[in-house]
C-alpha positions in Angstrom: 17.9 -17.4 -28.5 20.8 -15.4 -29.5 23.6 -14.0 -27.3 22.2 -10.6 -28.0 18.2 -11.7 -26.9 19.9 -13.4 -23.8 21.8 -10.1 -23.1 18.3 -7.9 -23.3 16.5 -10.6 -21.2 19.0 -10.1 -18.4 18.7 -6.7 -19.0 15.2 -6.4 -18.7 15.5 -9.1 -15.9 17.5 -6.8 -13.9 15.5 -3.6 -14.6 12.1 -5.6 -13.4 14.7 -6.4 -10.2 15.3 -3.0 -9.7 11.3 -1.3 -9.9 10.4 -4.3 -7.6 13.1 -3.0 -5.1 12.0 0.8 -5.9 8.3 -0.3 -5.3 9.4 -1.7 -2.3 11.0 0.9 -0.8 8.1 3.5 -1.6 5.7 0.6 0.3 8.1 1.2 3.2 8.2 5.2 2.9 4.3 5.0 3.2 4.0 2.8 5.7 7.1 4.7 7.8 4.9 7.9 7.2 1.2 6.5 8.5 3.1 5.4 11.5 4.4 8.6 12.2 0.9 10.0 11.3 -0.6 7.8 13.6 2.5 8.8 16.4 1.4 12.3 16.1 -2.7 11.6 16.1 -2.2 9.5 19.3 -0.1 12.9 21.2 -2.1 15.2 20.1 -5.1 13.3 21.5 -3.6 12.8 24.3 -2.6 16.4 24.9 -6.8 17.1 23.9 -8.0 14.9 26.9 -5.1 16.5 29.0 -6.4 19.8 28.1 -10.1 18.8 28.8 -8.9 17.5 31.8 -7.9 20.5 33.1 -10.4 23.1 31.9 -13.2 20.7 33.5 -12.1 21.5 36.9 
């Protein structure tokens, strides 16, 4: 292999380093984002049955 092969491998090394990290963060984006979905599906129902709640008087 030549010095210049040996420089593209480590550049293409590092490149395939960084995706992996910028696939890894978007993995953590989504999964940060159906948490907070989940956050909100859980308060709002909440607030439905406390609604109900009250109108069933």
């Amino acid at each position: 292999m030549t010095t210049q092969q040996r420089r593209d491998q480590i550049q293409i090394m590092e490149l395939e380093g960084f995706a992996a990290l910028e696939q890894l963060l978007l993995i953590q984006d989504e999964r940060e984002q159906s948490q907070q979905i989940r956050d909100m599906q859980a308060i709002d129902e909440e607030t439905q049955q406390e609604f109900n709640r009250f109108h069933n008087w």
